[in-house]
C-alpha positions, 0 to 999 in steps of 0.5 A: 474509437470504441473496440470491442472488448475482446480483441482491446489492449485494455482486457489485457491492461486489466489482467496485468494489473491483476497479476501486479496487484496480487503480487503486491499483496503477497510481497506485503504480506511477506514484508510484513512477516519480516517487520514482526521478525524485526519487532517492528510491529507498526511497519507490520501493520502498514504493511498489512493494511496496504496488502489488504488495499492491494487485494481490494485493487486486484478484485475492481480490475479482475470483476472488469474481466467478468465478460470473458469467464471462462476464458484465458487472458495471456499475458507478458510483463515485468514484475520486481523481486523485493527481497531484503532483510532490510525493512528500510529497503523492503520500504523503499522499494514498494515506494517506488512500485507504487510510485510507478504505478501511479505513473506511468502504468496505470495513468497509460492505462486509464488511458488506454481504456479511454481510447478504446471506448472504457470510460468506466474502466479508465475511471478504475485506472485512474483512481486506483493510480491516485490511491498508489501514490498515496501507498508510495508517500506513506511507505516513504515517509516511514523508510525516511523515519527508519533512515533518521531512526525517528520511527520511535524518537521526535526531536519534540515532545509529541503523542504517541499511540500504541496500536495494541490497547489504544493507549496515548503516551507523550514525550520525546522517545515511546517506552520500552514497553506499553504502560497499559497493556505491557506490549513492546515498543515497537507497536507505538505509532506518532499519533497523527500518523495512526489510525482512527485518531481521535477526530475533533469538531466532526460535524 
């Protein structure tokens, strides 16, 4: 049964998944910083480019509320404090926020919205939950990497990409440093893991 916009639990949905979204970006942010300190630069980059994709989340769910600027939306809610000078356990615990995300919260979301009459609003919900879950696998396979110290060792030969120059380096372990651009060892990523591989046979 459609409600008006104004007086639904779906305005207030959005405002807390803007509040949750752009926390999520600053605690990322913040990871990130940590990994650097770490010279764990790949993890630094997940960690950027998974705040970036919070960011983007929080501007769908904020440009929902365009009908009340100017207004204030009051809000009550839960959100977790991460902090660790563990990377593992920075990882492990946006894992499970992002696990979360995707459901329950915003799939209870989306169906709110529904419910209230929002097609276009849940369709946000649902999708974005469906982009949480694939933050959550991407920060836990690299935690699972970390805890079997395989983030820059395979028990097989494989390539590796350093995320600096570009440079594709094979074998078991990545070096100390970079052969191309001398950048240290923690900027090498498993190349099927990095971005933008090489895409054969694109039609």
């Amino acid at each position: 049964m459609a409600v008006d916009f104004k007086d639904s639990e779906t305005k207030v949905n959005l405002m807390r998944a803007f509040a949750g979204e752009g926390q999520a970006r600053n605690r990322y942010t913040f990871a990130a910083s940590q990994a650097k300190s770490q010279k764990l630069y790949v993890v630094e980059a997940v960690f950027k480019f998974t705040a970036d994709q919070e960011k983007a989340h929080a501007e769908i769910f904020y440009n929902h509320l365009k009908k009340l600027a100017g207004e204030t939306v009051s809000i009550e809610g839960g959100y977790p404090v991460d902090i660790s000078n563990s990377i593992i356990e920075l990882l492990r615990m946006a894992e499970h926020n992002e696990f979360e995300e995707h459901d329950p919260v915003y799939k209870a979301f989306g169906d709110k919205a529904m419910e209230e009459g929002f097609p276009e609003i849940a369709a946000s919900f649902f999708q974005i939950a469906e982009v949480e879950q694939a933050h959550g696998e991407r920060f836990g396979k690299l935690a699972e990497l970390m805890e079997q110290n395989k983030l820059f060792i395979a028990n097989a030969e494989c390539k590796w990409m350093c995320l600096n120059c570009g440079h594709v380096y094979e074998g078991t372990e990545v070096p100390q440093a970079c052969p191309v651009c001398g950048y240290d060892r923690g900027y090498f990523i498993r190349l099927e893991l990095a971005p933008y591989e090489v895409m054969k046979n694109v039609q």
